[in-house]
C-alpha positions as CSV (number, residue, x, y, z in Angstrom):
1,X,-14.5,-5.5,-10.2
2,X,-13.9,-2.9,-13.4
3,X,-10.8,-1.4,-13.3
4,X,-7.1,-1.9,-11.2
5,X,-5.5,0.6,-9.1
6,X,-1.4,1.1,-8.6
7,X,-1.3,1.8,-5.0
8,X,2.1,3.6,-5.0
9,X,4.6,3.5,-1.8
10,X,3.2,7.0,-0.2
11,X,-0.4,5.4,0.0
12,X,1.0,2.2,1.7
13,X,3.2,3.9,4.5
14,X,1.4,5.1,6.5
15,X,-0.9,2.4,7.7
16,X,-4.3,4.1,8.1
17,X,-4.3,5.0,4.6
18,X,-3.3,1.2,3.6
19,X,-5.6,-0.1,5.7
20,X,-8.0,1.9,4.0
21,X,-7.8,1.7,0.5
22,X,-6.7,-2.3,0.9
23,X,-10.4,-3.1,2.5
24,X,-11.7,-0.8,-0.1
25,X,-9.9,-3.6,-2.5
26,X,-11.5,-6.6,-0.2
27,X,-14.9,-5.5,-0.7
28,X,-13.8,-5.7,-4.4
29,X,-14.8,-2.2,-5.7
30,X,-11.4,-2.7,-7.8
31,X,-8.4,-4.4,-7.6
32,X,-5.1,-3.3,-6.1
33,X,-1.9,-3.8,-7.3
34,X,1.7,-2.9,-6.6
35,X,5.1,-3.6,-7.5
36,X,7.9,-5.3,-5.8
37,X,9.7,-1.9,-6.0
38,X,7.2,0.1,-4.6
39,X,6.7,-2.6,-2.1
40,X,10.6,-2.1,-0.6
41,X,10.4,2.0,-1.0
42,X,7.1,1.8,1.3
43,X,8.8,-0.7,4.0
44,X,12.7,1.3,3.3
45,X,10.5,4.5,4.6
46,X,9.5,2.4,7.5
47,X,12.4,1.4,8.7
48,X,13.6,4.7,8.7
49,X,10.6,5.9,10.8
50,X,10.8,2.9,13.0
51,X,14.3,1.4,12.9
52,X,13.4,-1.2,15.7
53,X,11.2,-2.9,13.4
């Protein structure tokens, strides 16, 4: 693994580009990261989208 990438909140909502780019991060071509406020902007967008979750 060589470098890190910042996955921001519009990369992890919506889930086929998560899903994505976190197996890309599984098979260790780099590693993800992501902050605890990106992580409650990309699950606030969610909710909105999907308020019965």
């Amino acid at each position: 693994m060589s470098f890190t990438v910042i996955y921001d909140a519009c990369v992890l909502y919506p889930a086929p580009l998560r899903d994505l780019l976190l197996e890309l991060a599984i098979s260790e071509l780099f590693s993800a990261k992501w902050t605890e406020t990106i992580h409650d902007e990309w699950v606030r967008n969610l909710l909105k989208s999907r308020p019965e979750l």
